[in-house]
N, C-alpha and C positions, 0 to 999 in steps of 0.2 A: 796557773790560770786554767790548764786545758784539765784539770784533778777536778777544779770546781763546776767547770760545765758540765762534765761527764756527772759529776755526783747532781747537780742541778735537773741532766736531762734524769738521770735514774729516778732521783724522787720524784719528780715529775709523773715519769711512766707507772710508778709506783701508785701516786693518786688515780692517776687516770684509770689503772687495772683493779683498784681497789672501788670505785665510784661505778664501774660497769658492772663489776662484780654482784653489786647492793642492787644496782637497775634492774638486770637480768633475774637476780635470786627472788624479788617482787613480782616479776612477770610470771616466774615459775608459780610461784605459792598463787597468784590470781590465777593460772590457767590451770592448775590441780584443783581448785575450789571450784571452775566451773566445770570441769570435768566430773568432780566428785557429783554435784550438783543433777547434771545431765545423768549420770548413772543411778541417782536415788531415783527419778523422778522417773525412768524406765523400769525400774526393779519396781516402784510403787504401782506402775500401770499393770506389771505380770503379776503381779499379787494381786489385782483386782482381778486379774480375767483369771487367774486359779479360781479367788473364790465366786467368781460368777461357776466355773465349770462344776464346782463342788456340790455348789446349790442344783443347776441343771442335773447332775448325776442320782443327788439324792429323791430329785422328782421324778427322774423315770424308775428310780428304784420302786418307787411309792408305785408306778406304774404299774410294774413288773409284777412285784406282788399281787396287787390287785387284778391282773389278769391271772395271775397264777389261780388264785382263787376261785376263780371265775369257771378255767377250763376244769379244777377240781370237781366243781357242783355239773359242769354240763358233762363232765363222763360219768359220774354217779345217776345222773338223768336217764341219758342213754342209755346204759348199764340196764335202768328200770325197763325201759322202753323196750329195750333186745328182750328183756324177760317177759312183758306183756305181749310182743307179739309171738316169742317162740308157744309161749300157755294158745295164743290165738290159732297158733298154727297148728298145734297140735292137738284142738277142738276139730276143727275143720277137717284134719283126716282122719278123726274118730267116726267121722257120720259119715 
């Protein structure tokens, strides 16, 4: 009689560690799926602000240039200008 209890309490515990087992292994796979979840949805937010930053960068590049060009023409300006006034100056203590 005390063979059959023992084997009664054993299967018993048997289900019970087998049914916890299934409960818990369900919680994990839901709280990996919401973790997985939460991390796309971060990764998807930094992938937006790269390409926000990508776009910003390639506007001041646009910028860059476009001053670049700019100080180009006004030392080439200059450039004229030193030469018009040195020919001026050099009029002036001719006389």
């Amino acid at each position: 009689m005390s063979i059959e209890i023992g084997v009664l309490i054993a299967v018993g515990s048997f289900i019970i560690s087998y049914l916890t087992l299934n409960r818990n292994r369900d919680k994990d796979v839901k709280n990996d799926a919401s973790d997985s979840a939460v991390i796309r949805t971060k990764l998807d937010n930094i992938n937006s602000g790269v390409e926000s930053i990508r776009i910003d960068i390639k506007a001041q590049e646009m910028r860059v240039t476009g001053l670049s060009e700019r100080v180009i023409r006004v030392e080439e300006s200059s450039k004229q200008a030193h030469k018009r006034l040195d020919k001026m100056e050099g009029i002036t203590h001719e006389n």
